[in-house]
N, C-alpha and C positions, 0 to 999 in steps of 0.2 A: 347204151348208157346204163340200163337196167342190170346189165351182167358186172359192171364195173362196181356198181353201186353193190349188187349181192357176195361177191367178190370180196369186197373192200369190208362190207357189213362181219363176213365168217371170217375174216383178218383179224380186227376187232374183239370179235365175241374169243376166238383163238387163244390173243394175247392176254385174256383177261386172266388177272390172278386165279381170282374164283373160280370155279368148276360151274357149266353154267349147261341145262339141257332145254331143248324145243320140243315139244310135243307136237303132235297135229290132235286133230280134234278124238279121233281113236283112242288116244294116249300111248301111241307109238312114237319111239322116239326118231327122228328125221336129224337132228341135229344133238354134239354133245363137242363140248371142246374139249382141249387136251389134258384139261385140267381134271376132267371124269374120272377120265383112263386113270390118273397118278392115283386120285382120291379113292377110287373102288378097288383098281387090280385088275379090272378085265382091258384086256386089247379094245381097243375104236371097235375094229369089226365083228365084236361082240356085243357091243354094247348098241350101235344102229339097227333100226329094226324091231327093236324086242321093245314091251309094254313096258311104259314106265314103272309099275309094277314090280318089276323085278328086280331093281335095284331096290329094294323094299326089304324087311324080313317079312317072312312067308307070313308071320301074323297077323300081320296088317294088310297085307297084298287085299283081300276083299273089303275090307271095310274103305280104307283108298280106292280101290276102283267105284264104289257106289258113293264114293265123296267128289270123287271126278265127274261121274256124271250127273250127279244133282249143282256139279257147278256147269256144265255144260247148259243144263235145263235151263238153269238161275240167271244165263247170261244174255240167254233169250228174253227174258223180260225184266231187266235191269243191271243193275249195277250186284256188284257180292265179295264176301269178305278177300280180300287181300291179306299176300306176307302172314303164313301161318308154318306152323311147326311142325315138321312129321320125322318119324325112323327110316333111315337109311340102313340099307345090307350092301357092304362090298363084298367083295370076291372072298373066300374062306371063311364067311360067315360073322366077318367083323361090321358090327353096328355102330351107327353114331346118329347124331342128332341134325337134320337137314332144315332149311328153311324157302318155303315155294313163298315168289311172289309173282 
């Protein structure tokens, strides 16, 4: 049942308008729907695997990853901010304005 449920669940996330990615606790991406791909430029199998980070511009790549793991730390002993605003980098170096919740 569990496989139908996970199944059904990447179906879902799939069809969704939005462009939507899963992290694991690394900040590696394990999941990104198809909506990624159109929104960045890179192929799926460019885009699984690699730190979330790198859909980032390179300017921010550091200061986001030490904002990731001070919420990783943060999650450990409570609750922490939600739905905030950061820069995106697709493919060819075009930026736009992304929103994590």
């Amino acid at each position: 049942m569990q496989s139908v449920s996970s199944e059904l669940a990447r179906s879902v996330l799939d069809a969704a308008p939005d462009a939507m990615i899963i992290i694991d606790d690394a900040g590696v991406i394990f999941f990104a729907n198809r909506q990624v791909s159109t929104l960045f430029g890179y192929p799926h199998v460019d885009i699984i695997g690699k730190p979330v980070e790198f859909l980032m511009p390179e300017r921010f790549r550091d200061r986001h990853l030490a904002h990731r793991q001070s919420y990783a730390r943060a999650c450990a002993s409570g609750p922490w901010e939600r739905d905030w605003n950061c820069s995106a980098s697709a493919w060819m170096g075009r930026n736009f304005r992304s929103r994590s919740a």
